[in-house]
N, C-alpha and C positions, 0 to 999 in steps of 0.2 A: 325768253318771254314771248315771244311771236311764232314759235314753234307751240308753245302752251295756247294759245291764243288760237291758232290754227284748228289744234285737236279738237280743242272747245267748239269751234264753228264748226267742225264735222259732225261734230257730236248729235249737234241742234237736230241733222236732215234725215233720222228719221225717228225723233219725236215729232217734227213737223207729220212726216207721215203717218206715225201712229195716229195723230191727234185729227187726221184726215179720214184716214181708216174708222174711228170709232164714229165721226159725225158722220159721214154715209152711211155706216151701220145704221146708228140713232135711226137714222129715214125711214129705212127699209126694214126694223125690225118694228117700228112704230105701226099701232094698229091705225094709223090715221092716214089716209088714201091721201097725197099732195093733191092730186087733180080733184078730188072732192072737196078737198078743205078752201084751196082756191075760190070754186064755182060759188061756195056757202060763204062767203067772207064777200064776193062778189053779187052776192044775193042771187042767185041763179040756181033752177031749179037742175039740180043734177041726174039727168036722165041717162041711165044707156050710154045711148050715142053720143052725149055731150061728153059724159065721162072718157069714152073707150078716143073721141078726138081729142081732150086734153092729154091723156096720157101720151099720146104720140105724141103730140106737143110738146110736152115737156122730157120727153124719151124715156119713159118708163116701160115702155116696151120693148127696149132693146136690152141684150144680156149686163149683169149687173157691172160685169168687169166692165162692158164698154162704158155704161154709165160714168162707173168708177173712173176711168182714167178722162171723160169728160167733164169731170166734177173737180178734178186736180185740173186741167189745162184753166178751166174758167180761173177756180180761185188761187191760180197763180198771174192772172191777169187783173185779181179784184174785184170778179167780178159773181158775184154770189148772186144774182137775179133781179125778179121782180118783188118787192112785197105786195102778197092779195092783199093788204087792207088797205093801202095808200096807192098800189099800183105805179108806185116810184122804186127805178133802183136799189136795192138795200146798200151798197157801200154809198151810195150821196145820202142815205137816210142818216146814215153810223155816224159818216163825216162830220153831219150837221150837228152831231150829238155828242161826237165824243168831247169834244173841247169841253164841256161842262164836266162830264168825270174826269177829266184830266186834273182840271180847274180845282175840284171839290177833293179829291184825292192826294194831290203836294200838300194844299194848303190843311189836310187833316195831320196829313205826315211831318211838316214844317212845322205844325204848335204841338202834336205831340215829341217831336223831338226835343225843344226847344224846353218843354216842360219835364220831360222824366229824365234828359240827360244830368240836369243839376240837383232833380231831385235825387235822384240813383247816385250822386256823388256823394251828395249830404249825408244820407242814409248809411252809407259805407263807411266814412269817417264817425260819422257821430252812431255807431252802432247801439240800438238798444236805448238810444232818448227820445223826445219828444215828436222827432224829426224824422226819425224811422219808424215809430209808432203811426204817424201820421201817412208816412209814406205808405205804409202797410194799411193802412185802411184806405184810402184809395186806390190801392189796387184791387182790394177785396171787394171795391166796390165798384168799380171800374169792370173787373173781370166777371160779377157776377149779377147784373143788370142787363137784362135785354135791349139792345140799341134800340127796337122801336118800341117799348114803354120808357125807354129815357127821351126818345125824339118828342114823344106825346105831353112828356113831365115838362118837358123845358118848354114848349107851344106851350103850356097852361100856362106858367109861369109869367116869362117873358115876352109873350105874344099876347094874349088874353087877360090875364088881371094884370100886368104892368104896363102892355102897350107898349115896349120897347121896341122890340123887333117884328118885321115883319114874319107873317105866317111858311108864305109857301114864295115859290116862283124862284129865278134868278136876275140878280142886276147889280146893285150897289152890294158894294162891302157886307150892310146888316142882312142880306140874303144869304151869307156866307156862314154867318157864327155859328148861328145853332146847328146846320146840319157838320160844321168841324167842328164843334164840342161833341155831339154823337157820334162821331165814328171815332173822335181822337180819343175817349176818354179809354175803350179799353184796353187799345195801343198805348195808353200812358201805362193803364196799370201791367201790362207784359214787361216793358223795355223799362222801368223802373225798376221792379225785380230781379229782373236782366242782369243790368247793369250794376247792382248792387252784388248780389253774388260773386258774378263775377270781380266786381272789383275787391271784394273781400280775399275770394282764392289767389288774386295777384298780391295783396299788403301782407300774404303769408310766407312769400318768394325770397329766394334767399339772398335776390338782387336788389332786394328795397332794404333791405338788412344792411348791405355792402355800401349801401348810396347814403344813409343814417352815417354810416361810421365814417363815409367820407366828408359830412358834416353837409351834406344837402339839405337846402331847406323843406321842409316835408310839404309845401305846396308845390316845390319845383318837382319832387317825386313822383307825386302825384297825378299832375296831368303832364308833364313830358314823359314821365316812366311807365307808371302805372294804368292809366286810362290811355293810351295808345295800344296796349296789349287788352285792355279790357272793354274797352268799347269793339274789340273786332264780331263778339257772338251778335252784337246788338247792330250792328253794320249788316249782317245777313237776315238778321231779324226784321228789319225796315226793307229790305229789298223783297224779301219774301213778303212781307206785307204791301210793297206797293203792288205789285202783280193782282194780290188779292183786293187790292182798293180799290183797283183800276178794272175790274168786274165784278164785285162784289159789292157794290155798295147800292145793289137792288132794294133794299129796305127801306134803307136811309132814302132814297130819292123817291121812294113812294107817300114816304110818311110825311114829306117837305114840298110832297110835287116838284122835285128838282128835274128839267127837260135834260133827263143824262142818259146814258148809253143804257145801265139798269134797269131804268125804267120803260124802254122802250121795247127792251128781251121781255120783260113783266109782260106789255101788252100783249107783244107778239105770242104767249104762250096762250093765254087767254083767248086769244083769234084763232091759233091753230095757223100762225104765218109762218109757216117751214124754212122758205128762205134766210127768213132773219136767225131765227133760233139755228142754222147751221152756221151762218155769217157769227154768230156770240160764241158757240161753241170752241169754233177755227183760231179767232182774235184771240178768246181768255187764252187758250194754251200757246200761243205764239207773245202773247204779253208776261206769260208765266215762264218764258225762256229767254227771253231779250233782259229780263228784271231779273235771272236768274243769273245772266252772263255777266251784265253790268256790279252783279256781287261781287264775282269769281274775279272782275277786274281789278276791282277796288281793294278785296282781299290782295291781289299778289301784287299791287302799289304800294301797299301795307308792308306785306312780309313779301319781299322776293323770293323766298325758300319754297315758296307752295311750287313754283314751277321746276326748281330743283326735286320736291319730292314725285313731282311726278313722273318727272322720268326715272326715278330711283325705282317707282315700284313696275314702272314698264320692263 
């Protein structure tokens, strides 16, 4: 297992570098000058000479390799620059921000689990009733609803003609639900289906068969047998999706004004803040490998055999 573990962490250094590799690209294939975008976000007339002294500045003058391997020393220190619109650090920028997508991304992942694991149960058992009818249409709708006309529907609703909840911002609890009902709902309708399917191909196995004859009661089947092997696709399903929550929920935090990491990459494109937009690029794919590993974990906690097969196929 710590040999499998091992490999894994190698594995990660150089997707790290790819993902290093394509965001300096990004910079420098971008038609957008960094020392002009600076100067115009700075409100300053960019002339010449202020230009050709920013770029020194900033070492765009010096060959790309060198750049490049000073662009890896920084953001191996964290330290990704200055942002032109605020003229603060970008990593104390992030800092101050991520904890809200953090925040907003468990707690979508937490009520969607909580809600499609029992429905994707129901569903499996009771195949073809009321229960799986039901189930199937929420996912159908779930899956086929744009998150920010659902974000909009539910502000109408519950903010404006009921006055339940509030609109926008972060603080208490009710700043919470509507933007986790929009992100969670079409994570419900995935891992619903998910789970159902899957649990159907497992009650066709010829070890739930064996487990009947041996007079098991078919709830003990079920979730000791059964749903331990069939919640495994839905385990990588949710870790892939937290990676994807945990940058991805630009939408949602626009449409709710949530102060999250999302929203602040949103700005910074609209500004033309390079720094930052390199700093979102670097994190999403270092958060899409840490969410990726913590799978691979929890898969071979699961089944011990994944690290046996890999050395089988080595």
């Amino acid at each position: 297992m710590i040999s499998y573990i091992g490999k894994r962490m190698i594995s990660i250094i150089p997707i790290v570098f790819v993902a290093t590799l394509v965001t300096f690209a990004l910079i420098h294939i971008s038609p957008v000058d960094p020392a002009e975008a600076y100067l115009t976000a700075a409100h300053i007339y960019p002339t010449p000479e202020v230009l050709e002294q920013k770029r020194h500045e900033f070492g765009l003058d010096q060959p790309l390799l060198t750049q490049y391997l000073n662009t890896i020393k920084r953001m191996a220190k964290m330290d990704f620059g200055t942002s032109y619109l605020t003229n603060k650090p970008v990593w104390d920028e992030v800092k101050s921000r991520l904890p809200a997508t953090v925040e907003l991304a468990l707690w979508s992942m937490l009520f969607s689990a909580l809600v499609s694991i029992p429905l994707g149960i129901l569903a499996a058992v009771y195949k073809n009733s009321w229960i799986d009818r039901v189930s199937r249409g929420i996912s159908y709708f779930g899956a086929s609803i744009p998150q920010f006309w659902l974000g909009y529907l539910l502000i109408f609703l519950f903010s404006v003609k009921l006055d339940w909840l509030p609109v926008e911002g972060r603080g208490t609890w009710e700043n919470l639900v509507l933007p986790t009902i929009t992100l969670s709902l079409v994570l419900i309708a995935v891992y619903t289906r998910l789970l159902r399917s899957s649990m159907l191909e497992q009650m066709q196995e010829t070890y739930v068969q064996y487990a009947r004859t041996r007079g098991l009661r078919e709830r003990s089947i079920l979730l000791k047998h059964v749903l331990k092997i069939a919640i495994s696709p839905l385990i990588t399903g949710m870790g892939m999706n937290l990676g994807k929550l945990l940058t991805g929920t630009i939408i949602v935090e626009q449409v709710f004004s949530w102060p999250g990491f999302g929203r602040y990459f949103v700005d910074a494109i609209f500004n033309r803040d390079i720094p930052v937009i390199q700093c979102y690029v670097f994190l999403a794919a270092c958060l899409f490998i840490v969410c990726n590993l913590l799978v691979d974990l929890v898969q071979l906690y699961m089944d011990p055999r994944i690290s046996t097969k890999g050395r089988a196929e080595l």
